[in-house]
MIRONU-98773 format. One record per residue (C-alpha): x negated, y, z; chain; residue number from 1. Coordinates in steps of 0.5 Angstrom, whole numbers. Example, Ala and Ser with C-alpha at 12.3 -4.5 7.8 and 13.67 -1.06 7.14 Angstrom:
# residues 2
pt X -25 | Y -9 | Z 16 | mol A | seq 1
pt X -27 | Y -2 | Z 14 | mol A | seq 2
This chain:
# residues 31
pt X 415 | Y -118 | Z 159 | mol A | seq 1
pt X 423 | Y -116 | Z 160 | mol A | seq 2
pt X 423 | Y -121 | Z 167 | mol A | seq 3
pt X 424 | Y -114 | Z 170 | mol A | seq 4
pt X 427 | Y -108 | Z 169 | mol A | seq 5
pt X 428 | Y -102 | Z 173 | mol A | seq 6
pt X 432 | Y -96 | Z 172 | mol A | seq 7
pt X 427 | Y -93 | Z 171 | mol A | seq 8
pt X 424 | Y -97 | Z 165 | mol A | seq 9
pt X 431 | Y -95 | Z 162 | mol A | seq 10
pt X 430 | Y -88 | Z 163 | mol A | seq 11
pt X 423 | Y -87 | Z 160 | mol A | seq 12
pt X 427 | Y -92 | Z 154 | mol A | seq 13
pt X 432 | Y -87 | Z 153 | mol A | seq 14
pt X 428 | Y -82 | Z 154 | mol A | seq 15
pt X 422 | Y -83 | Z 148 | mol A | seq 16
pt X 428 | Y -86 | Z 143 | mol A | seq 17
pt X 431 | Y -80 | Z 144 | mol A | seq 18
pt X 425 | Y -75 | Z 143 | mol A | seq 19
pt X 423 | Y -80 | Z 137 | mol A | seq 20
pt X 431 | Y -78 | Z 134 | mol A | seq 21
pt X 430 | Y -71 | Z 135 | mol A | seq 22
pt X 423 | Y -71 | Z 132 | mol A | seq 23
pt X 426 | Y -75 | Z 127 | mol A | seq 24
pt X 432 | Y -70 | Z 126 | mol A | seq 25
pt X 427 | Y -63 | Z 126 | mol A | seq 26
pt X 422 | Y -66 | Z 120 | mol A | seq 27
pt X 429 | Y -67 | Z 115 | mol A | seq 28
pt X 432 | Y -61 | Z 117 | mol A | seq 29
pt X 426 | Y -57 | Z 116 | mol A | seq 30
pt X 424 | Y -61 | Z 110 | mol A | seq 31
């Protein structure tokens, strides 16, 4: 499954962890 990454899997990868932290983040400081 992991034999092959690109650098366009590792953006995508940061990209949906990042968003996720940020989703995350908003609904503790809304809460």
């Amino acid at each position: 499954m992991f034999g092959k990454v690109t650098k366009t899997d590792v953006f995508y990868l940061v990209a949906f962890t990042l968003a996720l932290g940020f989703l995350y983040f908003s609904m503790i400081t809304s809460a």
